[in-house]
N, CA, C and O atoms as a CHARMM CRD file, in Angstrom:
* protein
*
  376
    1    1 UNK  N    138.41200 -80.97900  95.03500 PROA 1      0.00000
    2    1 UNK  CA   137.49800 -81.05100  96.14500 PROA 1      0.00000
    3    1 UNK  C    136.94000 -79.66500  96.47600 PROA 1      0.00000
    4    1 UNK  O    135.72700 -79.46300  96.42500 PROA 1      0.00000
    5    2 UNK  N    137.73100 -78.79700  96.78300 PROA 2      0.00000
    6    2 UNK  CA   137.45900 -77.03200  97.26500 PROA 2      0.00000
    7    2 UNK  C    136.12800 -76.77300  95.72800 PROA 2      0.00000
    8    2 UNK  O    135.08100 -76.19200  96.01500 PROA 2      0.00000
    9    3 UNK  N    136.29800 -77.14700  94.56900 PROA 3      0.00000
   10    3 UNK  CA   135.37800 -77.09400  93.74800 PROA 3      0.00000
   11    3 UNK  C    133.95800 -77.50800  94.23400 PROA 3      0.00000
   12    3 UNK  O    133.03000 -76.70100  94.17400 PROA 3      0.00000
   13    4 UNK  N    133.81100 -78.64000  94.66500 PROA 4      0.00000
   14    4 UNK  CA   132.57400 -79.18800  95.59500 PROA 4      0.00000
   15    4 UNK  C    132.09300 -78.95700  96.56000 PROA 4      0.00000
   16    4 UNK  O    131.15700 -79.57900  97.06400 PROA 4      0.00000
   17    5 UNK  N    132.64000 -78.02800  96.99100 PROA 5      0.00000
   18    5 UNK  CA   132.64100 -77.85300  98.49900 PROA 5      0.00000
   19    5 UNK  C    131.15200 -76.90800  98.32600 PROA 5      0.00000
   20    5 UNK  O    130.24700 -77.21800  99.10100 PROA 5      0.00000
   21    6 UNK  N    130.97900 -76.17000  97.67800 PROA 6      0.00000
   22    6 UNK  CA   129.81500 -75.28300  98.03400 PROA 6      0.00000
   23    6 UNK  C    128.35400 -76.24600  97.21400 PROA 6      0.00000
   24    6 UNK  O    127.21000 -75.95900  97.56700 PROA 6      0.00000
   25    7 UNK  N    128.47700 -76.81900  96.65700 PROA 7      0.00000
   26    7 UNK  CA   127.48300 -78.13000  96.41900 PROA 7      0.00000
   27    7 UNK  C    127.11300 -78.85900  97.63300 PROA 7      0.00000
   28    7 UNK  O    125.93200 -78.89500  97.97800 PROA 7      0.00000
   29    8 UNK  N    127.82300 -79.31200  98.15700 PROA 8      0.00000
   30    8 UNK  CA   127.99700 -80.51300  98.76200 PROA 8      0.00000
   31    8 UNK  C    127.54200 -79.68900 100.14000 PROA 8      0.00000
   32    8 UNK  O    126.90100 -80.36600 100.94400 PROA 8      0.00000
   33    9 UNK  N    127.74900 -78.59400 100.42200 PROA 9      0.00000
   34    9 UNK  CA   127.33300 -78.07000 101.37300 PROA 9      0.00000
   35    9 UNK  C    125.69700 -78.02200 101.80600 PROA 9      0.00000
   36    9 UNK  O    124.99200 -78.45100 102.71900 PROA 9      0.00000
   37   10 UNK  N    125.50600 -77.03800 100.27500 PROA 10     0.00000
   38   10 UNK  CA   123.94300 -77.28100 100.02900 PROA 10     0.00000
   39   10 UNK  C    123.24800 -78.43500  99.82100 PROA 10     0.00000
   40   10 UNK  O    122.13200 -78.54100 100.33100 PROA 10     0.00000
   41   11 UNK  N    123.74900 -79.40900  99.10000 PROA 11     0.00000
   42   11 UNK  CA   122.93600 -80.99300  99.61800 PROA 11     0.00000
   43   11 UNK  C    122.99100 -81.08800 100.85400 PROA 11     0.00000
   44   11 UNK  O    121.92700 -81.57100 101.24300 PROA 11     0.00000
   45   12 UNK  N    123.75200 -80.85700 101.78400 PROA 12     0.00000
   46   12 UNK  CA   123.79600 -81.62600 103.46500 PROA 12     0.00000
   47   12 UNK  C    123.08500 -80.39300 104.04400 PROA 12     0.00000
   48   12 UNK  O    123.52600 -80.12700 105.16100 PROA 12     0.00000
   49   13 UNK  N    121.83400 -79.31600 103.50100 PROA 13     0.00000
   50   13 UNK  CA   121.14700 -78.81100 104.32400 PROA 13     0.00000
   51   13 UNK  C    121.66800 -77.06300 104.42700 PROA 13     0.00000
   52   13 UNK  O    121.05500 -76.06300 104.80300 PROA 13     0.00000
   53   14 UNK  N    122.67600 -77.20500 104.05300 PROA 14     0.00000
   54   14 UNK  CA   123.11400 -75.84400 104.40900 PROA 14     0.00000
   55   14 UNK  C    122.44400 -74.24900 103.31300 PROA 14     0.00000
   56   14 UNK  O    122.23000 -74.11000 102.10800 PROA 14     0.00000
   57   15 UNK  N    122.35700 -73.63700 104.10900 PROA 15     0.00000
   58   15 UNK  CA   122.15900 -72.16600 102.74300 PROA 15     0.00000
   59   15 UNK  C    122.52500 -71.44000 102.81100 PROA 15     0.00000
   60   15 UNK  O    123.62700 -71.32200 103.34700 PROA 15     0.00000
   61   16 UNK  N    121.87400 -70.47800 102.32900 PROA 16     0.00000
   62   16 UNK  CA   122.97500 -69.01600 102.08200 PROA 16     0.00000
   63   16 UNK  C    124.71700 -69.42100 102.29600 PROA 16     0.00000
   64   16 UNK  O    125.49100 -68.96200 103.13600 PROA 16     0.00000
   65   17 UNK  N    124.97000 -70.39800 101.26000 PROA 17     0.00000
   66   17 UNK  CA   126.03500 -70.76200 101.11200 PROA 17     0.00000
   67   17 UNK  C    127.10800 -69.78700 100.29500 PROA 17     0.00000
   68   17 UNK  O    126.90300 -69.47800  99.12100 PROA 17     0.00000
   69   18 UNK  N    128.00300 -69.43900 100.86600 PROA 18     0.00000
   70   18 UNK  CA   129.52100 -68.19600 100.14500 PROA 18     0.00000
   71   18 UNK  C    130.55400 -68.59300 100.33000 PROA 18     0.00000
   72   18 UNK  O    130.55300 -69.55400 101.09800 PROA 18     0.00000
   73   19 UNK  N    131.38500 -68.33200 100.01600 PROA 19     0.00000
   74   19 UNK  CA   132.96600 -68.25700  99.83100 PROA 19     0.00000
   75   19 UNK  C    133.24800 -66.65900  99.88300 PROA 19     0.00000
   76   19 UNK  O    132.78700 -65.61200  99.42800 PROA 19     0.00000
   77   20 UNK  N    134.72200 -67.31900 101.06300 PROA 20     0.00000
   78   20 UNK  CA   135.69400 -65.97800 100.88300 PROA 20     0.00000
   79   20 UNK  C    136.76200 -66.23200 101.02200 PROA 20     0.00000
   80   20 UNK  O    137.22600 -66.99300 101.87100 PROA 20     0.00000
   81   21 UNK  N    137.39200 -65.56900 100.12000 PROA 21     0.00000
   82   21 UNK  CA   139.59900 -65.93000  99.36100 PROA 21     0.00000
   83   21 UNK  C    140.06700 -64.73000 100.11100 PROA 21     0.00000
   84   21 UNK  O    139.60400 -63.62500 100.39200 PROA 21     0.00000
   85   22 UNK  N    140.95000 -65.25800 100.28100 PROA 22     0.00000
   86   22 UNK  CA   142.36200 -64.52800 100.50100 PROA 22     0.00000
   87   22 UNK  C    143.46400 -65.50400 100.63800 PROA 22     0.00000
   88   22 UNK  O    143.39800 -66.72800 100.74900 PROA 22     0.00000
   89   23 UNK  N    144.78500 -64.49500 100.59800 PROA 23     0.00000
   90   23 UNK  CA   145.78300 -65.65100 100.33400 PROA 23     0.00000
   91   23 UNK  C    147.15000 -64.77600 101.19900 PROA 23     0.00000
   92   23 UNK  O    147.48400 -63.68500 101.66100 PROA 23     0.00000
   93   24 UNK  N    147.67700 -66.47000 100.95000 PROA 24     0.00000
   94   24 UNK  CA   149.10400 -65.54200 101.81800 PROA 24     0.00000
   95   24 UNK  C    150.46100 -65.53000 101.05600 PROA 24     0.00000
   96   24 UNK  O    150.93300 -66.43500 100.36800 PROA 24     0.00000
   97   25 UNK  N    151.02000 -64.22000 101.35000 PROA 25     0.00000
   98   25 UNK  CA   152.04300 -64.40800  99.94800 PROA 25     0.00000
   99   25 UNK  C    153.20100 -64.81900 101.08300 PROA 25     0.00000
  100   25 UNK  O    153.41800 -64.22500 102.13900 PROA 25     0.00000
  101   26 UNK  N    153.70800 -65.69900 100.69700 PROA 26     0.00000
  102   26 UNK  CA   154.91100 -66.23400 101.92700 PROA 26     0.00000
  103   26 UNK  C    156.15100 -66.01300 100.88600 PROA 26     0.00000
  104   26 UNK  O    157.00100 -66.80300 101.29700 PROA 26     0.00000
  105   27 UNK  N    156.62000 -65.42000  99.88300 PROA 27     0.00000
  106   27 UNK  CA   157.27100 -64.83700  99.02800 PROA 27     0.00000
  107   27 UNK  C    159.05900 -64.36900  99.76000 PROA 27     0.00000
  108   27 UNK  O    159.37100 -63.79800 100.80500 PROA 27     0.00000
  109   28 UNK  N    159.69700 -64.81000  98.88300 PROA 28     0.00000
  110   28 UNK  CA   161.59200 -64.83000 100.35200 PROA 28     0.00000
  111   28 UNK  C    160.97700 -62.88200 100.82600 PROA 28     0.00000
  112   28 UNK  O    161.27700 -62.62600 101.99200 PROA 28     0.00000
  113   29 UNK  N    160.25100 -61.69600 100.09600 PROA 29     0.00000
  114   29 UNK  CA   160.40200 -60.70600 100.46700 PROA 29     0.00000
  115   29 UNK  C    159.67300 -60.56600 101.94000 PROA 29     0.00000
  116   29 UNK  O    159.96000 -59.68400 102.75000 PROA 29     0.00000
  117   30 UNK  N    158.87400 -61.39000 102.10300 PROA 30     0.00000
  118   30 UNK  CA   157.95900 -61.44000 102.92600 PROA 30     0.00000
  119   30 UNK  C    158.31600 -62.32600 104.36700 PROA 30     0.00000
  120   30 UNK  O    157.67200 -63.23200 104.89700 PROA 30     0.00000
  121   31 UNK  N    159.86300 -61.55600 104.85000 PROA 31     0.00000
  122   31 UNK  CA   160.27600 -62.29600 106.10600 PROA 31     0.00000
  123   31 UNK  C    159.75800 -63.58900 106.66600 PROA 31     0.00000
  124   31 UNK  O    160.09600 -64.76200 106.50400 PROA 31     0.00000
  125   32 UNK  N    158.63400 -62.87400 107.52600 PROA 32     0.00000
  126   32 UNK  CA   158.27700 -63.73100 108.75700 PROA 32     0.00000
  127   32 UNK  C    157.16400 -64.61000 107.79700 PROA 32     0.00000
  128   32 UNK  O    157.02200 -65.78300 108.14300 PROA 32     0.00000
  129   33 UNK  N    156.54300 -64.25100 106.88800 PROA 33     0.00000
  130   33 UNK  CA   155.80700 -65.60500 106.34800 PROA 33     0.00000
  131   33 UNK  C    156.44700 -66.73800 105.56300 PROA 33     0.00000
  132   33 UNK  O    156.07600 -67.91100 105.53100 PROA 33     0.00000
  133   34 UNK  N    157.44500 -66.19400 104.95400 PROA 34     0.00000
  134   34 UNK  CA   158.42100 -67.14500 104.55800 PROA 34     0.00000
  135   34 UNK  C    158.87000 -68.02700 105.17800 PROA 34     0.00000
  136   34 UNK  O    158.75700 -69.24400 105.03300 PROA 34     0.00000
  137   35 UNK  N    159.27200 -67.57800 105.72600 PROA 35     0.00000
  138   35 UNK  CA   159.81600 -68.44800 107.41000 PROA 35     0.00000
  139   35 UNK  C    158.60800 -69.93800 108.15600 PROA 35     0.00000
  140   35 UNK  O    158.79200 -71.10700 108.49500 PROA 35     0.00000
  141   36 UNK  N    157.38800 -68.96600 108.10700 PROA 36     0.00000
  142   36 UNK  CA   156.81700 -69.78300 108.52900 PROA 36     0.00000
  143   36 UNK  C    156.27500 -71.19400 107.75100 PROA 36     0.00000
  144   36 UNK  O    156.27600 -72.35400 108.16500 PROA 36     0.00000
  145   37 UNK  N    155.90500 -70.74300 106.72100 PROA 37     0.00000
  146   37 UNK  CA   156.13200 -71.79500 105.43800 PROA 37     0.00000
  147   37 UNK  C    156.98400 -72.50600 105.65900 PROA 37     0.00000
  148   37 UNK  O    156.82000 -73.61500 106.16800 PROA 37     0.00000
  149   38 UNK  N    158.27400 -71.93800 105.26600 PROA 38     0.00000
  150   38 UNK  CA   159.69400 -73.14900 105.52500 PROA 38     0.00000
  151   38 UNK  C    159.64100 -73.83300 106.61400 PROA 38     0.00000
  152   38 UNK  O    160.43500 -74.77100 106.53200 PROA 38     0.00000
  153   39 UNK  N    158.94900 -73.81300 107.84000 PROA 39     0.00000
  154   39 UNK  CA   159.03400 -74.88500 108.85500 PROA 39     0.00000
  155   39 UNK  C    158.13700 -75.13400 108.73000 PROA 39     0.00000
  156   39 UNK  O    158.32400 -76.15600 109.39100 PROA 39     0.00000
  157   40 UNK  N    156.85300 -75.23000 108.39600 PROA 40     0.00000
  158   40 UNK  CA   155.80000 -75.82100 108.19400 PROA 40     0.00000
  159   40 UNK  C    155.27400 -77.16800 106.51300 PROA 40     0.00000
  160   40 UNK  O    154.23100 -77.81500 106.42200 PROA 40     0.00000
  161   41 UNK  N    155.97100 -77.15000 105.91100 PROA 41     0.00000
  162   41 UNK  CA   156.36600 -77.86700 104.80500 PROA 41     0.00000
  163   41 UNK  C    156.69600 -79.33500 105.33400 PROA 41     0.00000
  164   41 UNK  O    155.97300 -80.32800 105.27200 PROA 41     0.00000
  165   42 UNK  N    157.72700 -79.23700 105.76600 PROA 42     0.00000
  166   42 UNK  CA   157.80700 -80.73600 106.32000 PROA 42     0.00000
  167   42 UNK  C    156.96100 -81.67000 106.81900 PROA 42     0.00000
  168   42 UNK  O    156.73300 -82.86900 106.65800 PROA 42     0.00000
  169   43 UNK  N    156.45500 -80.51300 107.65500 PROA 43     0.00000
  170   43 UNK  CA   155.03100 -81.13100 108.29800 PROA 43     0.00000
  171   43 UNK  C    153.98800 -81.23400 107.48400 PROA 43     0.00000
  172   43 UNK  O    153.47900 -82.34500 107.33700 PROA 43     0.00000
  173   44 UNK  N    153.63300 -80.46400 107.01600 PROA 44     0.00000
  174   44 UNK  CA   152.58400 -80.61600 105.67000 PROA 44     0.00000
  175   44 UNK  C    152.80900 -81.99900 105.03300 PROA 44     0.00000
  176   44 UNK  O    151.96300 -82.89100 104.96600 PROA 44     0.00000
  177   45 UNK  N    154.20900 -82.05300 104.52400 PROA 45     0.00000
  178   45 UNK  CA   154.32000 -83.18200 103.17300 PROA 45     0.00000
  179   45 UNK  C    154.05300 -84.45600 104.36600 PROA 45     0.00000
  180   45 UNK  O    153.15100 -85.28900 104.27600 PROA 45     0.00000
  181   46 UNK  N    155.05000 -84.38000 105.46900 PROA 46     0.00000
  182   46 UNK  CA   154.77500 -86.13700 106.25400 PROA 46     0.00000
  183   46 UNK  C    153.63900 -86.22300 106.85800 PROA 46     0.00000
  184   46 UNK  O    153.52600 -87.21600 107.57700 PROA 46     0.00000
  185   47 UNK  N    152.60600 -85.39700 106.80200 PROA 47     0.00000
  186   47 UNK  CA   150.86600 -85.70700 107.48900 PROA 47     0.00000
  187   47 UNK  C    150.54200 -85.94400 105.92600 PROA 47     0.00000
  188   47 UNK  O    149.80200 -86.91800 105.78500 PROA 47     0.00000
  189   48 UNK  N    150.84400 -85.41100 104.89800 PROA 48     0.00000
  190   48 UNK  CA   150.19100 -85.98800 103.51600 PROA 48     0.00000
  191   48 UNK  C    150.57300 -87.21000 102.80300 PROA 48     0.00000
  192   48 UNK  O    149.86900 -87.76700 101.96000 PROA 48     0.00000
  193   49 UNK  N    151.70900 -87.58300 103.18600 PROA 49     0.00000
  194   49 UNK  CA   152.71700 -88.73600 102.96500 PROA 49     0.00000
  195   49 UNK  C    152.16100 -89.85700 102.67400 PROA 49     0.00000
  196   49 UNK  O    152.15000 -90.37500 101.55700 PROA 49     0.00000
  197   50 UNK  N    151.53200 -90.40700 103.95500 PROA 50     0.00000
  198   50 UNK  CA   150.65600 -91.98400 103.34600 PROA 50     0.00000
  199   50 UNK  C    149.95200 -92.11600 102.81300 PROA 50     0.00000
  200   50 UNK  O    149.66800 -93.23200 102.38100 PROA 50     0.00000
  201   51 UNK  N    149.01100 -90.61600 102.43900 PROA 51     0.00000
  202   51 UNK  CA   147.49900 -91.20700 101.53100 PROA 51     0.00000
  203   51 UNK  C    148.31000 -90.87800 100.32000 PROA 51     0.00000
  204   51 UNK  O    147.68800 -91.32300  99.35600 PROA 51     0.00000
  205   52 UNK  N    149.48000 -90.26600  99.90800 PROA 52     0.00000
  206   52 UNK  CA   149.72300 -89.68900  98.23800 PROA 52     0.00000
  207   52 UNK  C    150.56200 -91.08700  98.05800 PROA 52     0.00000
  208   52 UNK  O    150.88100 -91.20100  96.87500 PROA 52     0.00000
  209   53 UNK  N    150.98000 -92.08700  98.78300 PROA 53     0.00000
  210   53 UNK  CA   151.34600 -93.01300  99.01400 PROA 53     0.00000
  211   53 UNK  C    151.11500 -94.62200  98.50700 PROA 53     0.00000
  212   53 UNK  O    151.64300 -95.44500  97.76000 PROA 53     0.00000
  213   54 UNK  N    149.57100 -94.45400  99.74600 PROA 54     0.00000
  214   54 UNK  CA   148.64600 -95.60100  99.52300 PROA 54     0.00000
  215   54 UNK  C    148.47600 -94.72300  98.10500 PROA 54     0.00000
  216   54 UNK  O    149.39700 -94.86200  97.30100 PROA 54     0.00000
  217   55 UNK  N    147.67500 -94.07300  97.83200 PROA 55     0.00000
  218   55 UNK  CA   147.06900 -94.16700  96.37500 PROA 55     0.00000
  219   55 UNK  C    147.71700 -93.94600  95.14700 PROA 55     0.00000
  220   55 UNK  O    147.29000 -93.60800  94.04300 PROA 55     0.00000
  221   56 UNK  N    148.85600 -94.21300  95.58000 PROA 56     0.00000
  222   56 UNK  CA   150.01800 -94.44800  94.23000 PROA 56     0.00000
  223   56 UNK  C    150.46800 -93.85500  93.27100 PROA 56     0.00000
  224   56 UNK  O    150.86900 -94.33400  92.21000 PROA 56     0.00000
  225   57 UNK  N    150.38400 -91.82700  93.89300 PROA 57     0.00000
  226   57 UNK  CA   150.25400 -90.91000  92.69600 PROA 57     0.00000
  227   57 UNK  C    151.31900 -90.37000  93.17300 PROA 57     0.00000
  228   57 UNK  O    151.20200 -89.15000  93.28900 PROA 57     0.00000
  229   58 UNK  N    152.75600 -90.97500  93.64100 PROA 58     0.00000
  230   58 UNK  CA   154.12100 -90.43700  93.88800 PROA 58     0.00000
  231   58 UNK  C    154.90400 -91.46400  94.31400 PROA 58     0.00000
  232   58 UNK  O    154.41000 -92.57700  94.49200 PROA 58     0.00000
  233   59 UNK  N    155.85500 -91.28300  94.46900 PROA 59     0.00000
  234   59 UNK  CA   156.67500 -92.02400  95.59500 PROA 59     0.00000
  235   59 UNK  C    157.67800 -91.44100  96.72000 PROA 59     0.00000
  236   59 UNK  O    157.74600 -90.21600  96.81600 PROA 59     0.00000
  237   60 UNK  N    158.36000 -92.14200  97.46500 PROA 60     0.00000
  238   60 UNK  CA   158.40000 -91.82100  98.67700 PROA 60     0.00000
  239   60 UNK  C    160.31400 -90.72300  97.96200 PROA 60     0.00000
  240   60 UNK  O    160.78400 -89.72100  98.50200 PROA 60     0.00000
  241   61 UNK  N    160.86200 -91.42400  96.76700 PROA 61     0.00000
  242   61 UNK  CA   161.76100 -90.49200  96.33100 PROA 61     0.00000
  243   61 UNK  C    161.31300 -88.85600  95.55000 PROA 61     0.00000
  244   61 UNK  O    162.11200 -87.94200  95.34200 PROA 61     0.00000
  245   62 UNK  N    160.12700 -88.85100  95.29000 PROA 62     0.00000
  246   62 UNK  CA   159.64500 -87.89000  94.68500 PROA 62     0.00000
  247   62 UNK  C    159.20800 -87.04200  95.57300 PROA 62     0.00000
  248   62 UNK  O    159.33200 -85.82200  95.46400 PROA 62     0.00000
  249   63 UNK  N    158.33600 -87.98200  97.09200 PROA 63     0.00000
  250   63 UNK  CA   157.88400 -86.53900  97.70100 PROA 63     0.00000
  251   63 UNK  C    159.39400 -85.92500  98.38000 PROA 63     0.00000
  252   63 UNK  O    159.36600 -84.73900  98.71000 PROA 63     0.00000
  253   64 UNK  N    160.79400 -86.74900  98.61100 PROA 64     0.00000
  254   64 UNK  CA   161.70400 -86.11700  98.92200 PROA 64     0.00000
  255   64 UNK  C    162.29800 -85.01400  97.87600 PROA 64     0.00000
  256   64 UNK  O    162.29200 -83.83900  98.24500 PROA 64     0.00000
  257   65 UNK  N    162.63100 -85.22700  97.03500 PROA 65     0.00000
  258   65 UNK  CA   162.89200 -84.11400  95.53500 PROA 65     0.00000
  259   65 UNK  C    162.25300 -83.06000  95.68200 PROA 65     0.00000
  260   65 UNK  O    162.85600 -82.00400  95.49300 PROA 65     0.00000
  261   66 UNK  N    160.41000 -83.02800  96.18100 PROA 66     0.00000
  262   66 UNK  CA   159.40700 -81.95900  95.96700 PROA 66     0.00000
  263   66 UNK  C    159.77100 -81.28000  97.59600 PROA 66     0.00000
  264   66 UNK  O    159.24600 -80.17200  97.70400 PROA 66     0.00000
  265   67 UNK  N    160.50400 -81.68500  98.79100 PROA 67     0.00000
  266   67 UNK  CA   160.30500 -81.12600  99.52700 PROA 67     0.00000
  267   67 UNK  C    162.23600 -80.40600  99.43000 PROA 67     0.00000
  268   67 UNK  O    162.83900 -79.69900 100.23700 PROA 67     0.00000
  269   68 UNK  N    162.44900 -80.68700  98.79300 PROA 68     0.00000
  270   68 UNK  CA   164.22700 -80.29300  98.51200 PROA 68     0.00000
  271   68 UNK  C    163.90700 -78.89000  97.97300 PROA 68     0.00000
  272   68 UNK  O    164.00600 -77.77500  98.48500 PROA 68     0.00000
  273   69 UNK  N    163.37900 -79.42700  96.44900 PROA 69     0.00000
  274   69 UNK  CA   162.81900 -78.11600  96.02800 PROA 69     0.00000
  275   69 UNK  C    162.41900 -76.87900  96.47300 PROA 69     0.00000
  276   69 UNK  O    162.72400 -75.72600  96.16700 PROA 69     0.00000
  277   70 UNK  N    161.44800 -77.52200  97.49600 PROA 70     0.00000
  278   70 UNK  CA   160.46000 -76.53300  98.13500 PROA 70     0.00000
  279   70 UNK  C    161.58100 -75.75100  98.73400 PROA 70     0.00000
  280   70 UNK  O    162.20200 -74.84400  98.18000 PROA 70     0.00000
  281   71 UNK  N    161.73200 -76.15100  99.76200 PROA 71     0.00000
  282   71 UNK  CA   163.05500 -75.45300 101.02400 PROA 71     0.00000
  283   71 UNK  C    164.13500 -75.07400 100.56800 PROA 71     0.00000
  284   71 UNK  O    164.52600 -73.98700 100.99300 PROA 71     0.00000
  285   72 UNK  N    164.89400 -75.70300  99.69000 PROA 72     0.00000
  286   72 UNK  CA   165.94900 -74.75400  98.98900 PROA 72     0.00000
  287   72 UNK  C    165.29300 -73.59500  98.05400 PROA 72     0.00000
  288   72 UNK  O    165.97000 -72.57700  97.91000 PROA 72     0.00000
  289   73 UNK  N    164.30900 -73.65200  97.55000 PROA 73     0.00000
  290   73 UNK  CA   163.94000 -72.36400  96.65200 PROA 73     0.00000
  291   73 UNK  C    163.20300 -71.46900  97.31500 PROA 73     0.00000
  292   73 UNK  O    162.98800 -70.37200  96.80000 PROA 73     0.00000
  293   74 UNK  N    162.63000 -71.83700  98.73300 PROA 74     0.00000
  294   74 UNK  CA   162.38100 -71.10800  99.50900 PROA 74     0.00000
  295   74 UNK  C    163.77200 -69.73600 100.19900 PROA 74     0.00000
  296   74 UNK  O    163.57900 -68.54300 100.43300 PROA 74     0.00000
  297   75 UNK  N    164.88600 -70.43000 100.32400 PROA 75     0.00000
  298   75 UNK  CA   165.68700 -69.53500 100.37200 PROA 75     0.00000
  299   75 UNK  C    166.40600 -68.18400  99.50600 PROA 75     0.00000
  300   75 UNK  O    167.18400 -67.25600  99.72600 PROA 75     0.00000
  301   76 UNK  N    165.57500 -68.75800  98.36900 PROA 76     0.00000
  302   76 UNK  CA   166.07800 -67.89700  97.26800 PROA 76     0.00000
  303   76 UNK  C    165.71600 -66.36100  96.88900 PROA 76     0.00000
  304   76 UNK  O    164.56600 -66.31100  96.45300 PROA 76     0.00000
  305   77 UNK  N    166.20500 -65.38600  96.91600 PROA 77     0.00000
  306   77 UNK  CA   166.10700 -63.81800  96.98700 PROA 77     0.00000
  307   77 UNK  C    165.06200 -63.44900  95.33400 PROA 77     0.00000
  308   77 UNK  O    164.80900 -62.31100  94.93800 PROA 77     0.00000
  309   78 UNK  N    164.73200 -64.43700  94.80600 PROA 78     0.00000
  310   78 UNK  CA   163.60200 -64.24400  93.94300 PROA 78     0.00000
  311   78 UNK  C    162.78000 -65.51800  94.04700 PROA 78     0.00000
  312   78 UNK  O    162.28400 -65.88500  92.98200 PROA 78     0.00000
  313   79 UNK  N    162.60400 -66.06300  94.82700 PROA 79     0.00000
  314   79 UNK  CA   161.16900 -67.03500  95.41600 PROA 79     0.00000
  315   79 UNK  C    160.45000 -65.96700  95.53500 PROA 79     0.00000
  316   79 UNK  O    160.64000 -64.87300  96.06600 PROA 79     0.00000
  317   80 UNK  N    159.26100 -66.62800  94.74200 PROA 80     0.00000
  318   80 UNK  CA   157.50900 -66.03600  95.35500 PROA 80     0.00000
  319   80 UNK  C    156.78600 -66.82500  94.87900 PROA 80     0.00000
  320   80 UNK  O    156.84000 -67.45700  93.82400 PROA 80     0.00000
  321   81 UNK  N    155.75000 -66.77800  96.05800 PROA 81     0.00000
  322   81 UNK  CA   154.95400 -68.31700  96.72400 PROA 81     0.00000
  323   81 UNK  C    153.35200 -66.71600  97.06700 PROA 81     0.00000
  324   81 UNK  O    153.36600 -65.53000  97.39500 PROA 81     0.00000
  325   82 UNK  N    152.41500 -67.62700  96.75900 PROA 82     0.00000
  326   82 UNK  CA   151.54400 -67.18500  97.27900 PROA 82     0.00000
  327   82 UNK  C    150.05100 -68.59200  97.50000 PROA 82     0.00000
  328   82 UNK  O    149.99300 -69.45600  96.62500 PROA 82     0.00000
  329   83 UNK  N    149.28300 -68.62700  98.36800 PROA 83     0.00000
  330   83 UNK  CA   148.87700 -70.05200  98.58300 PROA 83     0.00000
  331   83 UNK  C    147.00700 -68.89800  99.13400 PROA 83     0.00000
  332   83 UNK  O    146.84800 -67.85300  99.76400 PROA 83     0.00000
  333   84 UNK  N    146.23500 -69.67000  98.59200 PROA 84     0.00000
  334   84 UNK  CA   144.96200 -69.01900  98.53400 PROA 84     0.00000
  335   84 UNK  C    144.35600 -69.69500  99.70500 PROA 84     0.00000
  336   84 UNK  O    144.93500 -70.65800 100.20800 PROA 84     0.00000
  337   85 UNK  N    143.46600 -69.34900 100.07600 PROA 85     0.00000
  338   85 UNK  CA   142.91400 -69.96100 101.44400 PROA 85     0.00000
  339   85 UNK  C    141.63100 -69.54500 101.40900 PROA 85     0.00000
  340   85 UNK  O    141.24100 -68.37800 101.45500 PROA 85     0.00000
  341   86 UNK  N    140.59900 -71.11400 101.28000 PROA 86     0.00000
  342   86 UNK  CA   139.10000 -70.82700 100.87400 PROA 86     0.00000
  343   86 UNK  C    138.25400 -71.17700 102.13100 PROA 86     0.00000
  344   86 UNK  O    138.12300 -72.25200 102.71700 PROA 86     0.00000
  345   87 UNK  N    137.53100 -69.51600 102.45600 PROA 87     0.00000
  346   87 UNK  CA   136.69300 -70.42800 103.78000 PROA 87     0.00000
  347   87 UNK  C    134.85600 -70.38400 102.98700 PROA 87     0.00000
  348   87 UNK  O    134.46500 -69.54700 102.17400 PROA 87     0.00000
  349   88 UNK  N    134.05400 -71.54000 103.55600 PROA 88     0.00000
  350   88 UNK  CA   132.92700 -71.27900 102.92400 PROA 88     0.00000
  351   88 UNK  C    132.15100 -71.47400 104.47600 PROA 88     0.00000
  352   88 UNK  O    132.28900 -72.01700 105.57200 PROA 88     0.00000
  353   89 UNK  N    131.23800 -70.59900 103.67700 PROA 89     0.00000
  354   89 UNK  CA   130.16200 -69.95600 105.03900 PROA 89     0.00000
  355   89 UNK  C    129.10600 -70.48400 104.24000 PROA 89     0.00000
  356   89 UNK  O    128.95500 -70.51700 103.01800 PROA 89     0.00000
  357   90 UNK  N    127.99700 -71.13200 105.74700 PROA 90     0.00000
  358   90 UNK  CA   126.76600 -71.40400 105.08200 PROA 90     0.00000
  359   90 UNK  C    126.08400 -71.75800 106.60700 PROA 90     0.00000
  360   90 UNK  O    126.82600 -72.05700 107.54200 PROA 90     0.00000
  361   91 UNK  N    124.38400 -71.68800 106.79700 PROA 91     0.00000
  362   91 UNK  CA   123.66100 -71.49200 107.56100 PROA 91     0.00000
  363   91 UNK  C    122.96200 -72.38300 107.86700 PROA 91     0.00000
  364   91 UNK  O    122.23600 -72.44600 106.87500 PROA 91     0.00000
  365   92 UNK  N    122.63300 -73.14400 108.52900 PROA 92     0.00000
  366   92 UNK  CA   121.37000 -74.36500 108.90600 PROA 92     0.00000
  367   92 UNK  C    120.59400 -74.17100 109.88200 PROA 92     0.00000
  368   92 UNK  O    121.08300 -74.09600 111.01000 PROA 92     0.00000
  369   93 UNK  N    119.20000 -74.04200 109.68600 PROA 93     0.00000
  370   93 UNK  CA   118.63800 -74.62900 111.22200 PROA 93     0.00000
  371   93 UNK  C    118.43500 -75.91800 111.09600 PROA 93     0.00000
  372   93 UNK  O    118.39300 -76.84800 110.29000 PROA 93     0.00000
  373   94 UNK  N    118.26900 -75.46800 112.76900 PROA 94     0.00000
  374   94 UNK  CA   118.77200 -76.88300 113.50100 PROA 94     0.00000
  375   94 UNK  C    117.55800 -77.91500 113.40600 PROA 94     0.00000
  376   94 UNK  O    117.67200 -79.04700 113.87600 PROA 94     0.00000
């Protein structure tokens, strides 16, 4: 989807359409982002839960395994996690 996003922008009117990355390394070295990750995961996976659900590309034992994973290897003194974060800018008049 994030692939489409600057298309799809410009069909619905928009221009001078850009992108800008950055990312967050939530990595075990990286205290307080680590942290925040690890309580935020849960929440992530059970707001994503019913649509990976309804559309039948997991199950409800798998997203438990993927969130085991997650949080126990989150504790680990060589975990590193880094997660990109795409904002796109674009202009319309009204």
């Amino acid at each position: 989807m994030t692939t489409h996003l600057g298309r799809t922008l410009r069909e619905a009117g928009f221009q001078q359409v850009g992108i800008e990355v950055n990312a967050f390394d939530f990595s075990y070295y990286n205290e307080m982002e680590n942290r925040a990750w690890r309580d935020m995961i849960p929440t992530l996976l059970n707001e994503i839960k019913p649509f990976l659900l309804s559309q039948g590309v997991t199950t409800q034992e798998e997203l438990g395994n993927v969130e085991f994973a997650c949080l126990t290897g989150m504790y680990q003194e060589d975990f590193c996690g880094i997660a990109p974060i795409y904002t796109f800018i674009g202009s319309k008049d009204e």
